[in-house]
N, C-alpha and C positions, 0 to 999 in steps of 0.2 A: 504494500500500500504506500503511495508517495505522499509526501507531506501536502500538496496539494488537495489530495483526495481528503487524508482527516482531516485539513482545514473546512473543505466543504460539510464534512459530515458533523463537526462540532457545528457548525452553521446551521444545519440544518435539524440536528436535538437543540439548539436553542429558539430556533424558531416553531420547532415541534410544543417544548415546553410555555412557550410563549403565548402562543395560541390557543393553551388548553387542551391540546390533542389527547384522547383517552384513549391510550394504547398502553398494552403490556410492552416489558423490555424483549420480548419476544415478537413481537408486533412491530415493534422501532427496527429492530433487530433485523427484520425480513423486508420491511421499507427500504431500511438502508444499505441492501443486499450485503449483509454483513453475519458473521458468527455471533451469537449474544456473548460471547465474552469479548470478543473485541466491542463489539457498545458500550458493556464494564468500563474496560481500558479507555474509551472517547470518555464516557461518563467523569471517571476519575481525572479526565485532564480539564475538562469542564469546570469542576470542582476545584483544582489546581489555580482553573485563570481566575476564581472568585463566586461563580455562579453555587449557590448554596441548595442543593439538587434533595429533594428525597420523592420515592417514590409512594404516593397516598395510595395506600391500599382500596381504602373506602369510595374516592371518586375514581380511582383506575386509573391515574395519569401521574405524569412528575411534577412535583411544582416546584419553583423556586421561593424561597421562602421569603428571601430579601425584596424579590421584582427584580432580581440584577442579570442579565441574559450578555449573548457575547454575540459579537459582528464581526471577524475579523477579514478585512480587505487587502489584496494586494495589487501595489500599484505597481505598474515597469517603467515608470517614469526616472 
């Protein structure tokens, strides 16, 4: 996997989370044509850049606790 590709996919678990999407990490997991332990691994780096992740059992989705979610851009300027 290149660093391009987890940049997109951390992208796009925070805009999953963002949104409120109610999916299992199993669910995220096959979205993001991925192994669910590599979403763990995205997950934990999510967690790393500040986004405060758990998973609600009760509504079925992740939320972020803070509102804090991640963008990250790259320019070739």
């Amino acid at each position: 996997m290149t660093t391009f590709t987890k940049i997109h996919q951390i992208n796009r678990i925070s805009k999953m989370v963002k949104l409120g999407a109610r999916m299992t990490p199993k669910e995220i997991a096959s979205q993001l044509n991925i192994a669910e332990s590599s979403l763990y691994n995205l997950i934990r780096i999510c967690k790393d850049l500040g986004m405060d992740l758990k998973f609600n059992r009760t509504s079925g989705k992740y939320e972020s606790k803070d509102k804090k979610y991640i963008k990250i851009e790259i320019n070739d300027k």
